[in-house]
C-alpha positions in Angstrom: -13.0 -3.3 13.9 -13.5 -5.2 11.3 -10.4 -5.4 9.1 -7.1 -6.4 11.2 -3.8 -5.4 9.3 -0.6 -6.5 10.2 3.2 -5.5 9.0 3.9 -6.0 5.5 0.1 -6.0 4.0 -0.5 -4.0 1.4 -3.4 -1.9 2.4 -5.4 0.8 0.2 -6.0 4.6 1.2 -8.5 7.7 0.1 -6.9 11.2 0.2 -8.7 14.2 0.4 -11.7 12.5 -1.0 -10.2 11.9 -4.4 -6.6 9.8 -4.2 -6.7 6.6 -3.8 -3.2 5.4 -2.9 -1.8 1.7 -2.0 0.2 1.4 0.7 2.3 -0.9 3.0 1.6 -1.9 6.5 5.4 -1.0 8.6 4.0 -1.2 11.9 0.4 -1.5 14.3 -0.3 -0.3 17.6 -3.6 -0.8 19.0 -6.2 0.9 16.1 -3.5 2.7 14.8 -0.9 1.7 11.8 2.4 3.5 10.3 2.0 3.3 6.6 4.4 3.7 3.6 3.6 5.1 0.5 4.3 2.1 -2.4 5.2 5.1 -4.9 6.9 7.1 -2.9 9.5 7.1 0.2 7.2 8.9 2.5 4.6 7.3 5.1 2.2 8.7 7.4 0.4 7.2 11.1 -3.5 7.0 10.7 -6.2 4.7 11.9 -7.0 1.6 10.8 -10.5 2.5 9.9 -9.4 4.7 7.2 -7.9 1.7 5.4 -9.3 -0.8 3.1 -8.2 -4.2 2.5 -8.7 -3.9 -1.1 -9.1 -1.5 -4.1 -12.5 -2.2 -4.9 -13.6 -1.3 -1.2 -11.9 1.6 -1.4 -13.2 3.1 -4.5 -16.7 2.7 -2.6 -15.7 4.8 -0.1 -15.3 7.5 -2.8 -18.7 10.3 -3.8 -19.7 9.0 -7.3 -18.0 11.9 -8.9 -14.5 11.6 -7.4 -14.3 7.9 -8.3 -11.6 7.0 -11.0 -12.9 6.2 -14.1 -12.7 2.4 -15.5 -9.5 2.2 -17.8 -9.0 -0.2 -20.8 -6.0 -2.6 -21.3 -5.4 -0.2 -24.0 -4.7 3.0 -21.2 -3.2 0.9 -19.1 -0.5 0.1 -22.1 0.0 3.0 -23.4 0.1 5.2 -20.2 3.1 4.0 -18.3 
């Protein structure tokens, strides 16, 4: 196991292929963790390999096609 989290990290995961979601850390227990949803109130138990210490790990994860695409400043603006 490569990456260890522990309560409180912020932690990234892939849904269904597609979503990536950050979340935080609330509690480990041997390779499992609880998680909770940063933008919503809900959280979920999974394993901590399907986590990834950062976004750009993550997005590997992802098939080519599913990946989000690269936004501009601009997008990021504009699109709150």
């Amino acid at each position: 196991m490569a990456d260890t989290f522990h309560p409180g990290d912020t932690a990234y995961i892939v849904e269904s292929v597609r979503f990536l979601r950050e979340v935080t850390i609330v509690r480990v227990t041997r390779d499992f963790c609880v998680i909770r949803y940063n933008d919503s109130h809900g959280g979920i138990r999974v394993r901590q390999s399907r986590l990834f210490a950062n976004r750009d790990d993550a997005v590997q994860s992802m098939p080519p096609s599913a990946r989000p695409k690269r936004q501009s400043h601009w997008d990021l603006y504009f699109n709150h």
